[in-house]
C-alpha positions as CSV (number, residue, x, y, z in Angstrom):
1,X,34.1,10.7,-25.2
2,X,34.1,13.3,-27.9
3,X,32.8,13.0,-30.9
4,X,35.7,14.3,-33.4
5,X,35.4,15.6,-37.1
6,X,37.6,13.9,-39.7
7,X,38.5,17.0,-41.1
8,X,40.7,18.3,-38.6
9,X,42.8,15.6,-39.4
10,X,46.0,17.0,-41.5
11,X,46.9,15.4,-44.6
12,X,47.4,11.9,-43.8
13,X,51.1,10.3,-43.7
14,X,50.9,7.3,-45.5
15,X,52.7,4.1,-44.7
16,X,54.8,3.5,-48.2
17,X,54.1,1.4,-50.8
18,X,55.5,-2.2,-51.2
19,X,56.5,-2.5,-54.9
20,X,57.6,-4.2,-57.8
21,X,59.6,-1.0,-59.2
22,X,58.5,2.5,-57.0
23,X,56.3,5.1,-56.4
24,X,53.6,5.1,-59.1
25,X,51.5,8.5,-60.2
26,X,48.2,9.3,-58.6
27,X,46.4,9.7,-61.8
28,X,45.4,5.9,-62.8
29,X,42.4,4.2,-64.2
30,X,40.0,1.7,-62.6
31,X,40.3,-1.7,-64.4
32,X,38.6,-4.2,-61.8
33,X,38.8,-4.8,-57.9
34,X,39.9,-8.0,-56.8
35,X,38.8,-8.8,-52.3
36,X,37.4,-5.1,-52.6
37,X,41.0,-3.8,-53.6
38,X,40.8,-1.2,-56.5
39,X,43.1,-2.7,-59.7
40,X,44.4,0.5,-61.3
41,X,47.0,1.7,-64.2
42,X,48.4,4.8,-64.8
43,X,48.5,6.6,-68.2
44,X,52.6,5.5,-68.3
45,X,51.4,1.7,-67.8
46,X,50.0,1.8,-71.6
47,X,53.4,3.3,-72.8
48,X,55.5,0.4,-71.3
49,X,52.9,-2.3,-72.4
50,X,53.6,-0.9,-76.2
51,X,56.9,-0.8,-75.7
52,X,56.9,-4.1,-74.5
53,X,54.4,-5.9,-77.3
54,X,57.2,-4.0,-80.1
55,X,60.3,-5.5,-78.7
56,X,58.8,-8.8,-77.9
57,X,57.2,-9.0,-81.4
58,X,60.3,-8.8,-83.2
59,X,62.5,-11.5,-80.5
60,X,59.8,-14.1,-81.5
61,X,59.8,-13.2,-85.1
62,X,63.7,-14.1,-84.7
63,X,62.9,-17.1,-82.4
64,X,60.1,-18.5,-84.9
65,X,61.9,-17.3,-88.5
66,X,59.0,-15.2,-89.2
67,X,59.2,-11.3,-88.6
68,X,56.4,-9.8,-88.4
69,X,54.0,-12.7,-88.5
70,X,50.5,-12.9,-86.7
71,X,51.6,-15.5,-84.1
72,X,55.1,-13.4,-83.0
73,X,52.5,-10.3,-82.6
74,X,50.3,-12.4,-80.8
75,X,52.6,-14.4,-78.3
76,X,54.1,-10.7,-77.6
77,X,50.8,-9.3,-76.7
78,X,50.1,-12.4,-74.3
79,X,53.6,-12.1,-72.9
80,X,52.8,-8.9,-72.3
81,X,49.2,-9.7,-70.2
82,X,51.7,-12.6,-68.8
83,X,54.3,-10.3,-67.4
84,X,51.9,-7.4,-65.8
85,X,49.6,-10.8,-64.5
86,X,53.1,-11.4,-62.6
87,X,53.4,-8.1,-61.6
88,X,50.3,-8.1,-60.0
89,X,50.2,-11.6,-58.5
90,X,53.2,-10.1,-57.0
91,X,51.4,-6.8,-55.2
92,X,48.1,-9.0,-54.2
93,X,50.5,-11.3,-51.8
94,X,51.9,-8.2,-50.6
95,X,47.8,-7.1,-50.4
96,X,46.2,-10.0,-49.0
97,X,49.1,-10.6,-46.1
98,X,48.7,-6.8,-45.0
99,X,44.8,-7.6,-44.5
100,X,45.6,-10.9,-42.7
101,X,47.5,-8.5,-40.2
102,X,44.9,-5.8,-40.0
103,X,46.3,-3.6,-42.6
104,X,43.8,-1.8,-44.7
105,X,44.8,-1.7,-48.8
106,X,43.0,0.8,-51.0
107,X,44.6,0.1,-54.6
108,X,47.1,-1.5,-56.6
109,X,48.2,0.4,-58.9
110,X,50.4,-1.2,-62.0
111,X,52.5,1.8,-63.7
112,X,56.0,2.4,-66.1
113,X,58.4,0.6,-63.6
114,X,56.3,-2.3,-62.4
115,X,53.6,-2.0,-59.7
116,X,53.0,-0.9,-56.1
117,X,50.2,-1.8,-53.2
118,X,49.1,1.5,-51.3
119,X,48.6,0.4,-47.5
120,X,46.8,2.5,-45.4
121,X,49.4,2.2,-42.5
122,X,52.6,1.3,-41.2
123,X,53.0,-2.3,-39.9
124,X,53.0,-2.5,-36.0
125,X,55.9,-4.9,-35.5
126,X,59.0,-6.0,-37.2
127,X,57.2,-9.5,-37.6
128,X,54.1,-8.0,-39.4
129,X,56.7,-5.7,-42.0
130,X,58.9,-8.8,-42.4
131,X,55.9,-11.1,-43.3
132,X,54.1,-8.0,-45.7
133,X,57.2,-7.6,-47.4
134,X,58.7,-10.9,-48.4
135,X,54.8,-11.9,-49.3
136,X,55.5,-10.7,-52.9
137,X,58.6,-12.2,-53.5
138,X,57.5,-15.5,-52.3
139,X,54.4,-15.1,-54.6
140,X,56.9,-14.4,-57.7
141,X,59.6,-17.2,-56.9
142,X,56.3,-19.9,-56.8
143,X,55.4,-18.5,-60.7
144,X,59.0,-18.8,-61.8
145,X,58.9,-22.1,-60.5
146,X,55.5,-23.4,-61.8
147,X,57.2,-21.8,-65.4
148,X,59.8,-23.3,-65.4
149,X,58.2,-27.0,-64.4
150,X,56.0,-26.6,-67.2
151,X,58.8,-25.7,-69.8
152,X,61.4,-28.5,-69.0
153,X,58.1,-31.1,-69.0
154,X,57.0,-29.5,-71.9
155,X,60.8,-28.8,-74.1
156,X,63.2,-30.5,-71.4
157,X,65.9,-29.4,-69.5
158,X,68.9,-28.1,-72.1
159,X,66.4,-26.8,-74.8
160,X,64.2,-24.9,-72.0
161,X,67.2,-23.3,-70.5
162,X,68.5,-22.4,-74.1
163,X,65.1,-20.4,-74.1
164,X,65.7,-19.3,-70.4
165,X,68.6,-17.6,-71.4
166,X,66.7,-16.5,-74.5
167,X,69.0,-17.7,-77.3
168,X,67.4,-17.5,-80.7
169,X,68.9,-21.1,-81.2
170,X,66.9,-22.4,-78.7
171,X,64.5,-25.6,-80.0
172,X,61.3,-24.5,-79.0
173,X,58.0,-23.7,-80.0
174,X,56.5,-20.1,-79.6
175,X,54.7,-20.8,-76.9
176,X,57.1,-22.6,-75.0
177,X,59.6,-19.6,-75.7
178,X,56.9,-17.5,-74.2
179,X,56.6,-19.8,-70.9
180,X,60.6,-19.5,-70.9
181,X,60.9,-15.0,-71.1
182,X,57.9,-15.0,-68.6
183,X,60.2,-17.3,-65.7
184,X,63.1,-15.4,-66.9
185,X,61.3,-11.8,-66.1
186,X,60.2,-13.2,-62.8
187,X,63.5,-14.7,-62.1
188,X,64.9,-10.9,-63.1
189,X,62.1,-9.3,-60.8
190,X,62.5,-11.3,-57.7
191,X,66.1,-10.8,-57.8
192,X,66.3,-7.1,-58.0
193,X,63.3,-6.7,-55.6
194,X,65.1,-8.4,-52.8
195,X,68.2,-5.9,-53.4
196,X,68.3,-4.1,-49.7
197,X,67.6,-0.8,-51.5
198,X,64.3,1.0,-49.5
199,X,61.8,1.1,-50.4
200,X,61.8,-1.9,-52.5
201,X,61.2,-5.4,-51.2
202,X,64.1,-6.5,-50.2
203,X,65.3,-3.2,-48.3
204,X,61.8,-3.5,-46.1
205,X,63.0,-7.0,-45.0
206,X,65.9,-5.2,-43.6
207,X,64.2,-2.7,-42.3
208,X,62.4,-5.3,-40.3
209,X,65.1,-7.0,-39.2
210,X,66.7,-3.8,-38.3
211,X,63.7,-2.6,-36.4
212,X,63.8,-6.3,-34.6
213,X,67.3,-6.0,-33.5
214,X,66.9,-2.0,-32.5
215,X,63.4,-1.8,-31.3
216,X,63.3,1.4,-33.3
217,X,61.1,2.2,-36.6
218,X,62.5,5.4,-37.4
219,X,66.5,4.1,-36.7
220,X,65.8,0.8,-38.7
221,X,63.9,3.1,-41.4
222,X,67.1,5.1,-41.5
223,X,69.9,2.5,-41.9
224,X,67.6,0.8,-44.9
225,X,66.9,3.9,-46.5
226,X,70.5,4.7,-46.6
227,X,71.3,1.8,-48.1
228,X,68.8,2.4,-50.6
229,X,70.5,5.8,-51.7
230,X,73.6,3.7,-51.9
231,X,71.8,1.1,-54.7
232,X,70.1,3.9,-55.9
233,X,73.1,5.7,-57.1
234,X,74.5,2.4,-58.2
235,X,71.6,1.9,-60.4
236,X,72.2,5.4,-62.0
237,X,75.8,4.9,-62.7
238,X,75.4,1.2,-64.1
239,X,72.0,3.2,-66.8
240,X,74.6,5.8,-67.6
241,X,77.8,3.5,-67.9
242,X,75.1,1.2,-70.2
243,X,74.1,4.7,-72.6
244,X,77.7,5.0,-73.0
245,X,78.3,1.6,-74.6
246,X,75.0,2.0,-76.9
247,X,72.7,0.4,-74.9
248,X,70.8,3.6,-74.6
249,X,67.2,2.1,-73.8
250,X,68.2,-0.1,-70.7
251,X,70.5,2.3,-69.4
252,X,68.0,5.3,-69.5
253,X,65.7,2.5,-67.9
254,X,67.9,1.6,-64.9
255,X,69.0,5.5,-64.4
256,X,65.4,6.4,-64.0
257,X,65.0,3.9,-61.6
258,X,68.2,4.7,-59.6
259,X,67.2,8.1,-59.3
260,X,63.2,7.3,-58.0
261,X,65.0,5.1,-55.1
262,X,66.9,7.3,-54.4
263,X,64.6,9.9,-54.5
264,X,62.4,7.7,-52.2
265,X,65.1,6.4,-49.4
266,X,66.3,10.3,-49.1
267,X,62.7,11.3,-48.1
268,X,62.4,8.3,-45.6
269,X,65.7,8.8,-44.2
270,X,64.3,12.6,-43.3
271,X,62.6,13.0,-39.6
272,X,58.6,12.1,-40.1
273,X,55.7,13.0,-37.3
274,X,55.9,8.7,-36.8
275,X,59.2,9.5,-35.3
276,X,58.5,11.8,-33.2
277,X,55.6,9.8,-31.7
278,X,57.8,6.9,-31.8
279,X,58.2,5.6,-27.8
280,X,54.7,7.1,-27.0
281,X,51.4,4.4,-27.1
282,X,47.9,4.5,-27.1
283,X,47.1,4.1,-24.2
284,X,49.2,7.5,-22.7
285,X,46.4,9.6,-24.5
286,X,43.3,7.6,-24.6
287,X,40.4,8.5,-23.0
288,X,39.9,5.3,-20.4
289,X,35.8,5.5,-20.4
290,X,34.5,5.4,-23.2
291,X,30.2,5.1,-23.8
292,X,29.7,1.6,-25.5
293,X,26.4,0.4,-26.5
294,X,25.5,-3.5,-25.2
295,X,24.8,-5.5,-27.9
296,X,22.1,-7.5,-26.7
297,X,19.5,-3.9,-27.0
298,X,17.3,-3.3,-30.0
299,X,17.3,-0.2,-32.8
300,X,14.8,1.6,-30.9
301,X,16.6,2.0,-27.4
302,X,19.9,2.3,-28.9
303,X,18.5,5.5,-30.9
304,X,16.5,7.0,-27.9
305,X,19.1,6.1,-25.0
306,X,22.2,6.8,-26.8
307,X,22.1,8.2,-30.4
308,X,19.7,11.0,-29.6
309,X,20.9,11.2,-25.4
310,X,24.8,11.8,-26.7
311,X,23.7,13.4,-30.3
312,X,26.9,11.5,-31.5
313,X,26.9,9.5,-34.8
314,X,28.1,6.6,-33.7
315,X,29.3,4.6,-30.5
316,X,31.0,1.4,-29.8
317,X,29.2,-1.3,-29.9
318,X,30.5,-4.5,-26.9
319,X,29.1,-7.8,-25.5
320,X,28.2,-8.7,-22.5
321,X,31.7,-9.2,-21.3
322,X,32.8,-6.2,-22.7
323,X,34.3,-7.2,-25.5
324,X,34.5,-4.5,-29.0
325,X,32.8,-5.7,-31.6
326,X,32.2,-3.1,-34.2
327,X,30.7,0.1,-34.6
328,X,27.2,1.4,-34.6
329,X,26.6,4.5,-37.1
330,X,23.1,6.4,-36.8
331,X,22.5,6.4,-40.1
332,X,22.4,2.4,-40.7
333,X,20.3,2.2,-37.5
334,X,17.5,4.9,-38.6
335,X,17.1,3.1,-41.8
336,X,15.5,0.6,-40.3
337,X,11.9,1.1,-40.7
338,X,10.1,2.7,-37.4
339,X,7.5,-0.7,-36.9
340,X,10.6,-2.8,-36.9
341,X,13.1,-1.3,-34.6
342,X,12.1,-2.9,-31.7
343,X,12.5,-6.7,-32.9
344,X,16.0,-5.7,-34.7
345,X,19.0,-6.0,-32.7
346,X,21.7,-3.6,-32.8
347,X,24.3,-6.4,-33.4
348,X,22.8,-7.1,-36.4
349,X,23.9,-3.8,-37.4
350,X,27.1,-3.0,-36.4
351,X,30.1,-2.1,-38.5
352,X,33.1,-4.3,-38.3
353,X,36.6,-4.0,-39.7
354,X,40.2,-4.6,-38.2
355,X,41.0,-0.7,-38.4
356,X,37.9,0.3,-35.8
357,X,40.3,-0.6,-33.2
358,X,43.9,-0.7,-32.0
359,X,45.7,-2.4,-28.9
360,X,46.3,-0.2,-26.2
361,X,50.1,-0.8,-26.3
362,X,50.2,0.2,-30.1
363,X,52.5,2.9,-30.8
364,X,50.4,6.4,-31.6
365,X,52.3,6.4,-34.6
366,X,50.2,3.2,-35.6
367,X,47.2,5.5,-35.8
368,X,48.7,8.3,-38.9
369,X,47.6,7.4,-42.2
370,X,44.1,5.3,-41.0
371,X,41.0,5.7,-42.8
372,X,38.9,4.8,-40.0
373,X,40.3,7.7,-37.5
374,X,39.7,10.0,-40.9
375,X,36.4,8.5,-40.6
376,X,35.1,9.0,-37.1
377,X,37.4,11.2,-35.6
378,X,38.3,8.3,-33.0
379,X,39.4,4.4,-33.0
380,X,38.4,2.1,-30.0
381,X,41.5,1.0,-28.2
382,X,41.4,-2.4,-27.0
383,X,43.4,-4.7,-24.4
384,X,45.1,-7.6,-25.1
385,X,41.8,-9.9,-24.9
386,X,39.8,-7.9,-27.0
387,X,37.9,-5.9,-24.5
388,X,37.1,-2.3,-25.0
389,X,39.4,-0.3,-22.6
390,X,39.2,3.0,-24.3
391,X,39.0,5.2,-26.9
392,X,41.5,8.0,-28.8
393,X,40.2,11.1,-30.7
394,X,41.9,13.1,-33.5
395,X,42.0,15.8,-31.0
396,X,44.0,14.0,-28.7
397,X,46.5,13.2,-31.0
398,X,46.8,16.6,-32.2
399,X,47.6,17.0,-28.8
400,X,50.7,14.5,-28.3
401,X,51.9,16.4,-32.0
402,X,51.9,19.4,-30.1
403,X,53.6,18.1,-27.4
């Protein structure tokens, strides 16, 4: 087993986003982490959020008889927090469904056409894409609901669907009318997000029901992203037919949009490296014996019998059945003070995330795009009961590219 640096790797192909809107800018600020995912905005975020807080300030100063009172200014600036706190409910099912598969998320990122969750990889199976992508809509079709039980309790059901369809003769109260826009926004969103236009929500569930039927990514990726340039230049014609009639903000909006998904499906429908490793799995490349460190031994005969034996930076660490558990790195191991290494187990120690490993009849293509084989230079391939049956360098896959 060779020990491989991460910077040979090339410039890693990401798997794409699953969004409320598209691609967002990489230039974005650090609000919070939410599970260890990093909650971001870009500078464009802050331009849609004032746009936003203006129109909405002077619908509720129709709504409430009052323009340009305090309370339309403030139930436009908590409609506002209300409709990006949709937007990013949204992304965090798409977020916390791609971990329960073993699908690593660096940020959400909330920007000028909604949001998007950046995944570190490509889903392995059509089940795994079908359940990552319709997370978010199911997330947004449960608020639209719990809205909408709230206002017909709270205004009942003819008044609350007078403020549904946002008529200014409504008989509501502010904040019921604010309860009313936020279910109609998430109405709006989960209906244009399951549109079959890649790479959007809904044309990722077809992609995964393509891929089902086909038992090909890149032909599955293909047909959806082909219908996506079809939505995409409906989108743009429906923006420009709306500038035409006056409505010149929406239809600018809506162009815009049609021309991102379209930029977006053209560039998937193109030929990737994933489809030219498509048909070819781990285990074709790995290397089938790799050096594993038990994990009954202390800190102090790891370090002498492997870490300084090998001069490697890290190994495999299994049970006694041979099962992987996680990674040992030198540098956790040698902080442990000298007096103490023999009574410290190396278990105790060892590294563990889903992205250490992958199944020996993955795809290769599974491994672009992972952090971990940026990381180490390697993943540890398993079998189907978890034991360690090899392991798959950098180098090697540079070699199956090649190939």
């Amino acid at each position: 087993m060779e020990e491989q640096d991460s910077r040979c790797l090339a410039r890693p192909v990401h798997a794409g986003p699953y969004d409320v809107g598209v691609f967002g800018g990489a230039n974005s600020i650090t609000l919070f982490r939410v599970a260890g995912i990093r909650i971001a905005v870009d500078w464009s975020w802050f331009i849609f959020l004032f746009i936003v807080i203006v129109w909405l300030s002077g619908f509720y100063g129709d709504i409430l008889d009052e323009p340009g009172s305090t309370q339309s200014y403030g139930l436009a600036l908590a409609s506002a927090i209300g409709f990006f706190g949709s937007i990013l409910l949204h992304e965090l099912g798409h977020a916390f469904e791609a971990k329960r598969s073993g699908i690593g998320i660096r940020t959400i990122r909330l920007w000028l056409f909604g949001g998007v969750a950046e995944m570190d990889q490509e889903s392995e199976s059509p089940g795994t894409e079908f359940r990552v992508a319709i997370a978010g809509p199911v997330v947004t079709l449960l608020i639209a609901v719990i809205l909408c039980v709230i206002g017909i309790q709270a205004a009942g059901f003819d008044n609350f669907r007078d403020a549904l369809e946002m008529r200014i003769t409504a008989e509501t109260n502010g904040p019921i009318t604010m309860v009313a826009w936020l279910a109609a926004v998430n109405i709006l969103v989960l209906g244009f997000n399951l549109l079959p236009a890649f790479p959007m929500d809904g044309g990722r569930i077809v992609r995964s029901i393509a891929w089902k039927i086909t038992g090909k990514r890149s032909a599955a990726t293909r047909f959806a992203a082909g219908l996506g340039r079809i939505f995409g230049f409906i989108f743009i014609g429906l923006g420009l037919l709306w500038i035409f009639n006056g409505n010149l903000f929406s239809g600018l909006w809506l162009a815009m949009i049609g021309f991102l998904v379209n930029s977006s499906a053209r560039a998937a429908s193109r030929s990737t490296v994933g489809d030219k490793l498509e048909g070819i799995t781990v285990s074709q490349v790995m290397d089938t014996e790799p050096v594993s460190i038990p994990a009954e031994i202390d800190c102090a005969r790891a370090l002498e019998e492997y870490f300084l034996r090998f001069g490697w930076s890290w190994f495999p660490v299994v049970d006694r059945h041979g099962s992987f558990l996680g990674m040992a790195v030198r540098d956790r191991l040698e902080a442990v003070p000298e007096v103490e290494r023999d009574a410290t187990p190396v278990i105790s120690l060892v590294e563990i995330n889903p992205g250490f490993s992958v199944r020996s009849d993955a795809g290769l293509d599974r491994l672009l795009g992972n952090p971990q084989l940026r990381r180490f230079g390697a993943l540890m391939v398993t079998d189907d009961q978890g034991k360690l049956a090899g392991v798959v360098t950098v180098e090697q896959l540079g070699r199956a590219l090649q190939a």
